[in-house]
C-alpha positions in Angstrom: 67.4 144.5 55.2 67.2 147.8 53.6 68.7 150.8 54.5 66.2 152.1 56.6 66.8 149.3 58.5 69.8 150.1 59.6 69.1 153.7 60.9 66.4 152.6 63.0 67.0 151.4 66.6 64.2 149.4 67.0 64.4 147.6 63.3 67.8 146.6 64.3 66.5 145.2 68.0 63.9 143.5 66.3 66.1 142.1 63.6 68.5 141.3 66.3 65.9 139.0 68.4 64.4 137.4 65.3 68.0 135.9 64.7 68.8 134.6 67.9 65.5 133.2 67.9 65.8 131.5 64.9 69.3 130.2 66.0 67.5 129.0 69.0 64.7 126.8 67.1 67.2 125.6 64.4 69.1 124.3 68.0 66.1 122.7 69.2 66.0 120.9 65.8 63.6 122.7 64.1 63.9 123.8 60.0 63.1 127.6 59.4 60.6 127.2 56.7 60.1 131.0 56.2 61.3 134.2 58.1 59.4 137.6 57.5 56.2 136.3 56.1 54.5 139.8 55.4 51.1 140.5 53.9 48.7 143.4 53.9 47.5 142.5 57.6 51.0 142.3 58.9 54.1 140.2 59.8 54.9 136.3 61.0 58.2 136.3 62.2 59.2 133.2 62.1 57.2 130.3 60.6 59.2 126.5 61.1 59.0 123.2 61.1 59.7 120.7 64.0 58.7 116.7 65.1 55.5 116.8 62.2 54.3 120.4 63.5 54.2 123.6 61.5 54.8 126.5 64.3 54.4 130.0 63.6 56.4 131.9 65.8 56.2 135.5 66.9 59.5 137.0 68.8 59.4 139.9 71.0 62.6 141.8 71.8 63.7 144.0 75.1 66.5 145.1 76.1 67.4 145.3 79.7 66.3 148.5 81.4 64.6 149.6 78.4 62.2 152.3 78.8 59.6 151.1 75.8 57.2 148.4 76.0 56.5 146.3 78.7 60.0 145.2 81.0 58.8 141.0 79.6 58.8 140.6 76.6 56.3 138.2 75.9 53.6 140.5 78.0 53.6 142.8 74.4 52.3 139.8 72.5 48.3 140.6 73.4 44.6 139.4 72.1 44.9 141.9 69.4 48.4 140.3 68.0 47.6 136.8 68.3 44.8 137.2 66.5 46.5 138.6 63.5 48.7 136.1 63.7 46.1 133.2 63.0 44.8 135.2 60.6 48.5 135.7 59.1 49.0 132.1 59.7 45.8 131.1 57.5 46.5 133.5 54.7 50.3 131.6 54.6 48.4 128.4 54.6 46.6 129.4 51.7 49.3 130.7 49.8 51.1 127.6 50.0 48.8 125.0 49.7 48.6 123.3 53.0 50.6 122.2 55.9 54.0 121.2 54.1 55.1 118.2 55.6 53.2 118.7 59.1 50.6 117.1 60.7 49.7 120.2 62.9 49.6 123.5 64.1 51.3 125.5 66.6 51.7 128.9 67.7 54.9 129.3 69.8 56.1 132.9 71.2 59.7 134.0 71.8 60.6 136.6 74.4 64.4 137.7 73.5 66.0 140.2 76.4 69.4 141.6 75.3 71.6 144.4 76.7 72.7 147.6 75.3 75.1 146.1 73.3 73.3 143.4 71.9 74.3 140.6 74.2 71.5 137.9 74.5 70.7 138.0 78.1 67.5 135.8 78.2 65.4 133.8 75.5 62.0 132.3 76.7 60.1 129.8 74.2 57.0 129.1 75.2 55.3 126.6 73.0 51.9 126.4 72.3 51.6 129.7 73.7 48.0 131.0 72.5 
């Protein structure tokens, strides 16, 4: 994380759900293959490995009583994102040759709802999810 990072709120919440989402798959016994994946069309959060599937996995963070975004936050992940996503998710693909180690493909969403502080409140994973 850079320093610009730190000085913005929403860089920090997002940085802040990615995490606990992570912690959450590696809990579920999954392997974090890659975190961050970022290319000209955008971001994959989270991109792991579980039971012979490669899932790419894009988190959403709210925090309670927010006033940005929609109050869920898997309603923000829309046509438009999961679209670049599978394109994301083929451009990874490419880059590294194949499926390493997985038989198939997933796309998985994560809705993280904190409170002000940063307290994990709620954490939704929906496999499969588009």
């Amino acid at each position: 994380m850079d320093a610009s990072d730190h000085s913005d709120p929403r860089r920090r919440l997002g940085a802040l759900g990615e995490r606990l989402a992570r912690e959450h798959l590696e809990r579920a016994g999954y392997a974090v293959v890659e975190r961050n994946y970022r290319s000209r069309r955008g971001e994959i959060d989270v991109v792991a490995l579980g039971r012979d599937t490669l899932v790419f996995c894009e988190v959403k963070t709210r925090v309670h009583g927010g006033r940005t975004g929609p109050g869920d936050p898997l309603e923000a992940i829309g046509h438009a994102k999961q679209r670049r996503l599978r394109l994301l998710a083929r451009e990874w693909l490419s880059e590294r040759g194949g499926r390493p180690g997985a038989g198939s493909l997933r796309f998985d969403a994560i809705g993280v709802t904190v409170d002000a502080t940063g307290r994990l409140l709620a954490l939704e994973h929906v496999e499969a999810a588009f």
